[in-house]
C-alpha positions in Angstrom: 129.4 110.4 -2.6 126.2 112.3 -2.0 126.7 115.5 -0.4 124.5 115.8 3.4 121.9 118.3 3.5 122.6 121.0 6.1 120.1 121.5 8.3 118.7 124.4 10.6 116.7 123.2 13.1 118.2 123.5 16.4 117.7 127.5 17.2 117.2 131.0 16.3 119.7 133.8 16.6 119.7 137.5 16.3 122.6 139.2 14.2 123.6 142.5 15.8 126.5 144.6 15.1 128.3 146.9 17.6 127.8 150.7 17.0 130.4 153.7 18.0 128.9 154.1 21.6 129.5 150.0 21.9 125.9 149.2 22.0 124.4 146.6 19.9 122.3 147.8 16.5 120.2 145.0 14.2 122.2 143.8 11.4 119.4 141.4 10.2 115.7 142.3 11.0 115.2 138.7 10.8 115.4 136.0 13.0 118.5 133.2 12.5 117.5 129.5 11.9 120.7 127.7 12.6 122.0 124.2 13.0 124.9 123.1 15.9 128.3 122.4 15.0 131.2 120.1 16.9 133.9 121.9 18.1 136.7 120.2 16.2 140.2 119.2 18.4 141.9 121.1 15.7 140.2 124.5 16.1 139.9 123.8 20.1 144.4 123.6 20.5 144.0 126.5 17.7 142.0 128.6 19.9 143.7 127.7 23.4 147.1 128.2 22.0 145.6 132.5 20.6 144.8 131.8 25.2 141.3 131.6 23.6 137.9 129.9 24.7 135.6 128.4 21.8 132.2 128.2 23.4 129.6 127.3 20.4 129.9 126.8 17.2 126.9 126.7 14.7 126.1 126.7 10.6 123.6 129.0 9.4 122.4 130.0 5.5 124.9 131.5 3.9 125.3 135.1 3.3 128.1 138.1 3.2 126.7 139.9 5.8 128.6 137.7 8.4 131.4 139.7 9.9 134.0 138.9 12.7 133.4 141.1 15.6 129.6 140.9 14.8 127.4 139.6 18.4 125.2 136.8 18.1 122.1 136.8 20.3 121.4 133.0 21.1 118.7 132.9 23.9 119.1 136.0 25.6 123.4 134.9 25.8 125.5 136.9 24.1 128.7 135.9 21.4 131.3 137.2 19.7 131.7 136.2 16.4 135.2 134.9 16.7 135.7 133.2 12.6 133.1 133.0 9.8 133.7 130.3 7.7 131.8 130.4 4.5 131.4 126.7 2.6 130.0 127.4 -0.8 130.3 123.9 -1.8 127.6 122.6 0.8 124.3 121.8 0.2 122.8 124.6 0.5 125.8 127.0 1.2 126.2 127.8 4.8 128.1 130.0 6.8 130.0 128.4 10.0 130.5 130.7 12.6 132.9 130.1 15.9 131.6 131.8 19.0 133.0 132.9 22.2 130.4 133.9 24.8 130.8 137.8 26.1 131.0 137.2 29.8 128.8 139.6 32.0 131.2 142.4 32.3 131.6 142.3 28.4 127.7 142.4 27.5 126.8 144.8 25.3 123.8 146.9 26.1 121.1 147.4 23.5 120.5 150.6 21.0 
């Protein structure tokens, strides 16, 4: 069976990481094509039995620079990078990344 081609079409992200003084610092200086992602009933009970919301998920190129912990900027909303899951066997590689959104009174200020 012929493998689908992963597409990135449906938005841009920012990468950031969180520094010392909990701000948020460029990890990438480029902009994120990525592609959405189904929520699977699997990693939904997963999450709600850790007493855990999955709000997005999304594919993006792959690369090692994808962290847990790391905040993904998604029109001006804020996410925790819950899980990176990294498929190497795709077409082309991507990395799938599970987001919870950082409600107001966890939004990380800019450095």
């Amino acid at each position: 069976m012929k493998s689908k081609f992963e597409e990135f079409n449906d938005g841009i992200a920012r990468l950031y990481s969180v520094n010392d003084d909990e701000k948020l610092v460029p990890k990438m200086k480029e902009e994120i094509r990525f592609g959405e992602e189904n929520v699977s009933i699997q990693r939904h009970y997963a999450a709600q039995s850790a007493d855990r919301q999955v709000d997005r998920m999304i594919h993006v190129l792959y690369s090692p620079i994808f962290e847990a912990h790391d905040v993904i900027v998604i029109e001006e909303e804020q996410f925790d990078v819950e899980k990176v899951d990294n498929l190497k066997k795709n077409f082309p590689p991507i990395s799938k990344l599970t987001l919870i959104k950082l409600e107001k009174h966890r939004k990380k200020e800019f450095a």
